[in-house]
PDB file of N, CA, C and O in Angstrom:
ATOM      1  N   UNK A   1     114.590 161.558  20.764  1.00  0.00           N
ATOM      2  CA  UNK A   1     115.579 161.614  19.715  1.00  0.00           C
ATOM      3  C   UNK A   1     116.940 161.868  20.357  1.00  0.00           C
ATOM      4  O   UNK A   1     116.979 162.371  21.480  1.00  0.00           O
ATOM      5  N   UNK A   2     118.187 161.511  19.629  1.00  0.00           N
ATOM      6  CA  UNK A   2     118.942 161.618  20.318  1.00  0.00           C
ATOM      7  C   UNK A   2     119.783 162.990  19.999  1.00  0.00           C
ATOM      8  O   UNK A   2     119.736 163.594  18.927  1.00  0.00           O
ATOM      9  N   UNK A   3     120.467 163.315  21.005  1.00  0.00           N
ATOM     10  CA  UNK A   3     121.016 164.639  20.954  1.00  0.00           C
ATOM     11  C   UNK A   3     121.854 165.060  19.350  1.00  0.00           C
ATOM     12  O   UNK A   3     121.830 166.105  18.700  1.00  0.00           O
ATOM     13  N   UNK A   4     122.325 164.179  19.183  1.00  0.00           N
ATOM     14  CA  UNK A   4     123.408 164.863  18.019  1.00  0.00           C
ATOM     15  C   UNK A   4     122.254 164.656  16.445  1.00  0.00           C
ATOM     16  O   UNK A   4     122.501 164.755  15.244  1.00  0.00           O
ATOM     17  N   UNK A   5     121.176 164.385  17.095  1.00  0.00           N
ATOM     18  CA  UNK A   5     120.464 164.048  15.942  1.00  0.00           C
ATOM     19  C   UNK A   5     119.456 164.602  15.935  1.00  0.00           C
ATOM     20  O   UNK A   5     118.531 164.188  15.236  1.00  0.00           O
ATOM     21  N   UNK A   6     119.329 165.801  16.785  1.00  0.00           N
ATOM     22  CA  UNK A   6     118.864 167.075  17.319  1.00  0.00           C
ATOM     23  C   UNK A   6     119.785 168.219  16.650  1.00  0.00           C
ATOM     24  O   UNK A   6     119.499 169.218  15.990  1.00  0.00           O
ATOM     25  N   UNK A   7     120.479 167.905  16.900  1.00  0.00           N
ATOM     26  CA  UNK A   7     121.888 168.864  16.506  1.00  0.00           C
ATOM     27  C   UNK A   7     121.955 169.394  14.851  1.00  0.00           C
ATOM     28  O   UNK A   7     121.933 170.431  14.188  1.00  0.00           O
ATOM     29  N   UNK A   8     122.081 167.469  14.651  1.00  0.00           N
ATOM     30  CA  UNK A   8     122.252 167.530  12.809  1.00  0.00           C
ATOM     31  C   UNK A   8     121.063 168.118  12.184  1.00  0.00           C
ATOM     32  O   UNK A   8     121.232 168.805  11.176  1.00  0.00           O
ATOM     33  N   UNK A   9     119.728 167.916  12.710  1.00  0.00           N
ATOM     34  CA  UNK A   9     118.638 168.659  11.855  1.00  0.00           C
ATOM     35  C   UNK A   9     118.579 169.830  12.105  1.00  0.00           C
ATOM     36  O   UNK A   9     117.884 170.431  11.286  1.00  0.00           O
ATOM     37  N   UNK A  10     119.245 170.805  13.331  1.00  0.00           N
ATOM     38  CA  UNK A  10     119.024 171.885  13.574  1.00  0.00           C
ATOM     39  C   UNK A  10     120.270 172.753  12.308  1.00  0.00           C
ATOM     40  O   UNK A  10     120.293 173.915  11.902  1.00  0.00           O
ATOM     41  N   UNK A  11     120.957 171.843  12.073  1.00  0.00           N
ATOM     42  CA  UNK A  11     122.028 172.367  11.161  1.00  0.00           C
ATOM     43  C   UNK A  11     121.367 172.393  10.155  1.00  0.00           C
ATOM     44  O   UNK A  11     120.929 173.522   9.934  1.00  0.00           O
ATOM     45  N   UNK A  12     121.014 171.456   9.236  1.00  0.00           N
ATOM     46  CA  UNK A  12     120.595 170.972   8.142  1.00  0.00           C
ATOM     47  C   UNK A  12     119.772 172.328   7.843  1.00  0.00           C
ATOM     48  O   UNK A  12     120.192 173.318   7.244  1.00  0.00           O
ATOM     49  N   UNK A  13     118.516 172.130   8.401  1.00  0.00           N
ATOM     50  CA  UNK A  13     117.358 173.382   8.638  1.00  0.00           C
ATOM     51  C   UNK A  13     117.783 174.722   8.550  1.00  0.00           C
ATOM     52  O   UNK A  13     117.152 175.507   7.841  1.00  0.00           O
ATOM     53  N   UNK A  14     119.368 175.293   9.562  1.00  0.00           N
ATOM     54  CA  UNK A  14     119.428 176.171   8.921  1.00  0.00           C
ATOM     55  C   UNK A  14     120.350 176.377   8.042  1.00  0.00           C
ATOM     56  O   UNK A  14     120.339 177.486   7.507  1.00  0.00           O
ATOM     57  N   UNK A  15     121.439 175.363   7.621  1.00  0.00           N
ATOM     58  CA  UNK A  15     121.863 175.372   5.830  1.00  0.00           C
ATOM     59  C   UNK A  15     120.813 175.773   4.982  1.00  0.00           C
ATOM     60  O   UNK A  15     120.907 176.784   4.286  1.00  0.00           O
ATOM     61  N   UNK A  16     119.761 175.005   4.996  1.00  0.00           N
ATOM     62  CA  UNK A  16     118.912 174.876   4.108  1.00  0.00           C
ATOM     63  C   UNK A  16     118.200 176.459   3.867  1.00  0.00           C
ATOM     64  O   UNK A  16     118.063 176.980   2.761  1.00  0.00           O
ATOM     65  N   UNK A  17     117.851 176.982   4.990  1.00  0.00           N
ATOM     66  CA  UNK A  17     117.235 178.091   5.101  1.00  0.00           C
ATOM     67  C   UNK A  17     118.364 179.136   4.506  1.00  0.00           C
ATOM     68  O   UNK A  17     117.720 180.070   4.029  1.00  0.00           O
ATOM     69  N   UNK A  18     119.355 179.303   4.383  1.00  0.00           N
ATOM     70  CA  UNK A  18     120.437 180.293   4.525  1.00  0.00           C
ATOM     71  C   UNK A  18     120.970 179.592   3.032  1.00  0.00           C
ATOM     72  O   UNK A  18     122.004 180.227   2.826  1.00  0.00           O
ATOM     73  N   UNK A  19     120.816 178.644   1.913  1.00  0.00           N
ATOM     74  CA  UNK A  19     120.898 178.696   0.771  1.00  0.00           C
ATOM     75  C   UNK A  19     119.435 179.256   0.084  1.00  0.00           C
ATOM     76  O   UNK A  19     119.445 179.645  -1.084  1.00  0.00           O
ATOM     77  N   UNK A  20     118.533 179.265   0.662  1.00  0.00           N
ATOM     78  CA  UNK A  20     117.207 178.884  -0.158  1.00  0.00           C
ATOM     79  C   UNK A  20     116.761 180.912   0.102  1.00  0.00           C
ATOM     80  O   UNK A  20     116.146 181.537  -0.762  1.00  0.00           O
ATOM     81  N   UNK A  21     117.102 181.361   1.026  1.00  0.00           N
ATOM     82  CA  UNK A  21     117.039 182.918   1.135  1.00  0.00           C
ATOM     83  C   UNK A  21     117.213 183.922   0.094  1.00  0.00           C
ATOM     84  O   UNK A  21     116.351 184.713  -0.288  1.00  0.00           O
ATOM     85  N   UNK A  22     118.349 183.820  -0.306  1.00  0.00           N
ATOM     86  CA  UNK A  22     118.780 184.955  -1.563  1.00  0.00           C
ATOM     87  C   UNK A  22     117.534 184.250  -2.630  1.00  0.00           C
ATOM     88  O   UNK A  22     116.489 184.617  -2.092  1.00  0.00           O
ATOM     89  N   UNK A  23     117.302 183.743  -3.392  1.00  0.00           N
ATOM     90  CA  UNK A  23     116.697 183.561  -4.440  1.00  0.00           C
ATOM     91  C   UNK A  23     114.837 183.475  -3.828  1.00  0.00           C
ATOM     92  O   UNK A  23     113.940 183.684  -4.645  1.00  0.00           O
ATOM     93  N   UNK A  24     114.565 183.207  -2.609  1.00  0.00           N
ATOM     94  CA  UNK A  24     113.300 183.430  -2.143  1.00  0.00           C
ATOM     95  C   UNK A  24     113.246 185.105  -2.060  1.00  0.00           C
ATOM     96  O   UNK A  24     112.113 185.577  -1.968  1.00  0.00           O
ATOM     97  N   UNK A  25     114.361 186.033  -2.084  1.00  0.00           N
ATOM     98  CA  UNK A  25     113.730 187.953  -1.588  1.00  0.00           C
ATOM     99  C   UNK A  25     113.709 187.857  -3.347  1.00  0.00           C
ATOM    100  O   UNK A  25     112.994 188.585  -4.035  1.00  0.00           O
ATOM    101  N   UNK A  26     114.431 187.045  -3.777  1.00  0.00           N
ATOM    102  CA  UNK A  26     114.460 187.660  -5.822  1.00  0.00           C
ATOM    103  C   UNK A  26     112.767 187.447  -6.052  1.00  0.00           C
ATOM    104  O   UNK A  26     111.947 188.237  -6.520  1.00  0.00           O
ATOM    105  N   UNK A  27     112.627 186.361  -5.645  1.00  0.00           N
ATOM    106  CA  UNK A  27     110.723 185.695  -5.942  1.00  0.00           C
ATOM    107  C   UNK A  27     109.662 187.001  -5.577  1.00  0.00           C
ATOM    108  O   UNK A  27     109.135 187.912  -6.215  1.00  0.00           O
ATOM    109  N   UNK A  28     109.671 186.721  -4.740  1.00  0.00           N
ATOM    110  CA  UNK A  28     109.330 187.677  -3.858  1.00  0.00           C
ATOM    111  C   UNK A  28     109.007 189.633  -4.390  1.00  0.00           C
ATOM    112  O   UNK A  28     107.962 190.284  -4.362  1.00  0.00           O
ATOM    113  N   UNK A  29     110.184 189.962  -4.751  1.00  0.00           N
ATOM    114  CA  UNK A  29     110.624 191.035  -5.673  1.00  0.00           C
ATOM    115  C   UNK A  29     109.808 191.096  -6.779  1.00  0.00           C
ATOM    116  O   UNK A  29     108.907 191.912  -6.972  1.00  0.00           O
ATOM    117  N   UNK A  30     110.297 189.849  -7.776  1.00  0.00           N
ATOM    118  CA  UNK A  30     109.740 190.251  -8.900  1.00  0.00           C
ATOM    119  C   UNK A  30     108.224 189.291  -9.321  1.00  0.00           C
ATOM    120  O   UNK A  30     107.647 189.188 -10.403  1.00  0.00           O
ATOM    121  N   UNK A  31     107.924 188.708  -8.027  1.00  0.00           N
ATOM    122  CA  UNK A  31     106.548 188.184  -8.330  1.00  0.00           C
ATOM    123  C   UNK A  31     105.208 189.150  -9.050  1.00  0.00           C
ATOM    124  O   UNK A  31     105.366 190.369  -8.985  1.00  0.00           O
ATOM    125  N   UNK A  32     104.542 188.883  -9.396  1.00  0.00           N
ATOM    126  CA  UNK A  32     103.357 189.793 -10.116  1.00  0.00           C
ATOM    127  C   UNK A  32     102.324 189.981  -8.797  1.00  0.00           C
ATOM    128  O   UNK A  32     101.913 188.991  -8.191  1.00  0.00           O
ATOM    129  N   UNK A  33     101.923 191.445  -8.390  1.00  0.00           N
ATOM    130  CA  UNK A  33     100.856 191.271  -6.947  1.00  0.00           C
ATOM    131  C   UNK A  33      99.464 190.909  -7.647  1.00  0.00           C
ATOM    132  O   UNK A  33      99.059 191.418  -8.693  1.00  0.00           O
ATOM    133  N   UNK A  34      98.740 189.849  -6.816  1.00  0.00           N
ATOM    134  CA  UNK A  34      97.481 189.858  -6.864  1.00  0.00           C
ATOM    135  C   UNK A  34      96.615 190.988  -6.885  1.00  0.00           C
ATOM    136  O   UNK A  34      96.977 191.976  -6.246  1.00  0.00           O
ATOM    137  N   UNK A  35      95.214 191.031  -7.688  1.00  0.00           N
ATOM    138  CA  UNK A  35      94.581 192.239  -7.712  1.00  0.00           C
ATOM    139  C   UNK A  35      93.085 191.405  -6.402  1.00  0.00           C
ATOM    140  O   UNK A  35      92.765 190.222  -6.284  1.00  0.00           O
ATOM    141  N   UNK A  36      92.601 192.497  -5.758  1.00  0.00           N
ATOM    142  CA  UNK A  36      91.785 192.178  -4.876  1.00  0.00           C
ATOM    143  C   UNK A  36      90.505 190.825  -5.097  1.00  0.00           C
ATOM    144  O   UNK A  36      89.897 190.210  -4.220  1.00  0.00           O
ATOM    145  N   UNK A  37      90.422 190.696  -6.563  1.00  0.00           N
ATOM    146  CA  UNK A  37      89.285 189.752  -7.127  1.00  0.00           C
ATOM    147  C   UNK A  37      90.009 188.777  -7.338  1.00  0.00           C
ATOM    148  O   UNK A  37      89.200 187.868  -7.526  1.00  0.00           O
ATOM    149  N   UNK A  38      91.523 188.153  -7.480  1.00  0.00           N
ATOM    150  CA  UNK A  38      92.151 187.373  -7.472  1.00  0.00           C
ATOM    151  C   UNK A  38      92.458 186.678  -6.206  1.00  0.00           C
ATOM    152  O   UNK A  38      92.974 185.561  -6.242  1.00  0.00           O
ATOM    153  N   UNK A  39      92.178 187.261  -5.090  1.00  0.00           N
ATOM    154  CA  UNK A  39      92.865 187.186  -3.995  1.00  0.00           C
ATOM    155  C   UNK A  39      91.401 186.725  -3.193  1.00  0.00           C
ATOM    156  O   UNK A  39      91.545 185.794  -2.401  1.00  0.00           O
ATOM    157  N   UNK A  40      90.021 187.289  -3.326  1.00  0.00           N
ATOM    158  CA  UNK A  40      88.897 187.062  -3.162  1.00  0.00           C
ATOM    159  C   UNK A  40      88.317 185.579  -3.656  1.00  0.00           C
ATOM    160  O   UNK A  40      87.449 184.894  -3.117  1.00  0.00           O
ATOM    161  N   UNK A  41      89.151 185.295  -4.959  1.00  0.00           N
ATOM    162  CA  UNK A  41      88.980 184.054  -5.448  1.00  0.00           C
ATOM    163  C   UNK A  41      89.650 182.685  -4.994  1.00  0.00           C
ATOM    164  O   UNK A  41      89.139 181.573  -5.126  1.00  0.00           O
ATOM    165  N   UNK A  42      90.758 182.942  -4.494  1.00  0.00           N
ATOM    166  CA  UNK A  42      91.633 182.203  -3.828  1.00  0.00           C
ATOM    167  C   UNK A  42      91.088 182.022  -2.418  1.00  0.00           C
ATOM    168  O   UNK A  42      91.303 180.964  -1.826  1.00  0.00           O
ATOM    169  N   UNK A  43      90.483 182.876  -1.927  1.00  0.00           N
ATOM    170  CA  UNK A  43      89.973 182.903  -0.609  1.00  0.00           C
ATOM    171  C   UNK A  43      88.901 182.052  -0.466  1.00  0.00           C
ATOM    172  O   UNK A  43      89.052 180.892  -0.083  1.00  0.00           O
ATOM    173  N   UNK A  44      87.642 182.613  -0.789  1.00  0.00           N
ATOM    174  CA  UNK A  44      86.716 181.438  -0.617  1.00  0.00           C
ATOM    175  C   UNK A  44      86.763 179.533  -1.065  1.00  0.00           C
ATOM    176  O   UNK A  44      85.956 178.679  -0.699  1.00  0.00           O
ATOM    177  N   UNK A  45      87.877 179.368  -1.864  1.00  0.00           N
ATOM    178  CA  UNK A  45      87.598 177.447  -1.504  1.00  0.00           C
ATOM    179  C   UNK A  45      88.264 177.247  -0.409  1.00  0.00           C
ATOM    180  O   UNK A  45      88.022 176.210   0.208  1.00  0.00           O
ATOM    181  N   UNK A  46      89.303 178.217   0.128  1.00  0.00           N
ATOM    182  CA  UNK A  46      90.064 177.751   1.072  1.00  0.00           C
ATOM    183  C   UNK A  46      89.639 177.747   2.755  1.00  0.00           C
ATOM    184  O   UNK A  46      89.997 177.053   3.707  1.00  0.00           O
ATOM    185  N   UNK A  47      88.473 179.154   2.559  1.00  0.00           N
ATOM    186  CA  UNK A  47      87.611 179.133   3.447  1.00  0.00           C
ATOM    187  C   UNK A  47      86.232 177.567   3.302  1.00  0.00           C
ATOM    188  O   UNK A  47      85.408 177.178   4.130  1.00  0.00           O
ATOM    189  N   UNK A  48      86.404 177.292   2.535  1.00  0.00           N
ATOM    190  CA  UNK A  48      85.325 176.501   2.027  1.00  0.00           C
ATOM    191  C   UNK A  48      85.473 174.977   2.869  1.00  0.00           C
ATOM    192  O   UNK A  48      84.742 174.148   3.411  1.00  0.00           O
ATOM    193  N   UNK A  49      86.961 175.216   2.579  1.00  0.00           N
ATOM    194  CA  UNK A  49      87.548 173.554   3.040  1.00  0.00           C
ATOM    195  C   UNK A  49      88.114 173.985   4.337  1.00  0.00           C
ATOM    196  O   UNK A  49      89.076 173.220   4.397  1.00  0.00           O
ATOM    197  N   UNK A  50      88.160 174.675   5.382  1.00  0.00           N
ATOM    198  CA  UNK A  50      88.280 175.333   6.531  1.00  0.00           C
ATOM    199  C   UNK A  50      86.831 174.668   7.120  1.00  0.00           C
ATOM    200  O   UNK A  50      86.783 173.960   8.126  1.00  0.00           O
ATOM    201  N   UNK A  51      86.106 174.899   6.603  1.00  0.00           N
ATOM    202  CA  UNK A  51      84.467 174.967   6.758  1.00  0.00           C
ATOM    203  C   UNK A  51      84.066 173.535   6.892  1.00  0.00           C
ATOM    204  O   UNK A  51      83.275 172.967   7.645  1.00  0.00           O
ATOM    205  N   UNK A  52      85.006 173.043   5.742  1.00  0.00           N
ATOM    206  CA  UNK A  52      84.033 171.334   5.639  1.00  0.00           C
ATOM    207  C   UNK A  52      85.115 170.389   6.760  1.00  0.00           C
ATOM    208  O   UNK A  52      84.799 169.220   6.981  1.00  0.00           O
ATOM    209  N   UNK A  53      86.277 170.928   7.375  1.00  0.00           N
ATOM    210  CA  UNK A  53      87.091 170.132   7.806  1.00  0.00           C
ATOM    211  C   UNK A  53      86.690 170.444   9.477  1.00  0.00           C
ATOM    212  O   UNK A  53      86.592 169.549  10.317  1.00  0.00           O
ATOM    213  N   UNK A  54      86.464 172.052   9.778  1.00  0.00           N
ATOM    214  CA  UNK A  54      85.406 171.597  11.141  1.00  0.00           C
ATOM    215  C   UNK A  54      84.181 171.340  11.570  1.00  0.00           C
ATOM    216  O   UNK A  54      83.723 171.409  12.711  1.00  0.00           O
ATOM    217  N   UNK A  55      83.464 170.901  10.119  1.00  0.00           N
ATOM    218  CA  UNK A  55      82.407 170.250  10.318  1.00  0.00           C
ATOM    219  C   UNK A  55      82.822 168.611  10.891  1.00  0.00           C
ATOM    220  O   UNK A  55      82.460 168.036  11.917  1.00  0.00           O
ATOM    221  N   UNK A  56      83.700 168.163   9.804  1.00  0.00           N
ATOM    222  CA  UNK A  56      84.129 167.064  10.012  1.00  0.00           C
ATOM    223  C   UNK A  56      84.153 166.436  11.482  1.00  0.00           C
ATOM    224  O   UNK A  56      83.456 165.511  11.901  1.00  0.00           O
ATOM    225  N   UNK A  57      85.362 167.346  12.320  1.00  0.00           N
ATOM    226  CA  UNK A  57      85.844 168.014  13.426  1.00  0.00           C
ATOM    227  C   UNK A  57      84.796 167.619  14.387  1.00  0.00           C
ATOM    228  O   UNK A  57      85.056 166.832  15.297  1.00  0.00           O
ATOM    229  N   UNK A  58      83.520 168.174  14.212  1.00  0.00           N
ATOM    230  CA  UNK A  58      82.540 168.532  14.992  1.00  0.00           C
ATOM    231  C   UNK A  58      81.743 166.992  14.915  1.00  0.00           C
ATOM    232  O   UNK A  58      81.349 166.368  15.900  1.00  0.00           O
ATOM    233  N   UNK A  59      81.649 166.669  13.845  1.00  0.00           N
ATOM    234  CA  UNK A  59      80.878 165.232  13.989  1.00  0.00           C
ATOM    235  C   UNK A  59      81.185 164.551  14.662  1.00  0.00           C
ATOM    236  O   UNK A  59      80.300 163.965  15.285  1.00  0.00           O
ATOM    237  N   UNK A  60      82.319 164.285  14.889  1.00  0.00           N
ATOM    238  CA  UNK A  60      83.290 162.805  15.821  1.00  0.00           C
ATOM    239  C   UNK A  60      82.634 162.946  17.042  1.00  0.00           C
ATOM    240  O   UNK A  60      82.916 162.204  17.984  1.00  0.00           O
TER     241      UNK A  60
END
């Protein structure tokens, strides 16, 4: 890639990061916390598909 086009995304990226900040600590703040059985529930499909993708992995 070429240098100034190295440059421009390194800008962009952190514009982007440095508008998108203040209103990501507000989220953050006033989000609702998960209770442990919510969080248990979210966990296992994600472990699930962790599971089926290095099976996958493993077949090839």
């Amino acid at each position: 890639m070429d240098l100034w086009m190295k440059i421009g995304s390194a800008l962009l990226i952190g514009t982007m990061l440095v508008i998108l900040w203040p209103r990501a600590k507000v989220m953050f703040k006033e989000s609702p916390k998960g209770s442990a059985e919510e969080w248990r529930s979210a966990l296992i499909p994600l472990l699930l598909v962790a599971g089926f993708v290095l099976l996958l992995i493993m077949a090839l």
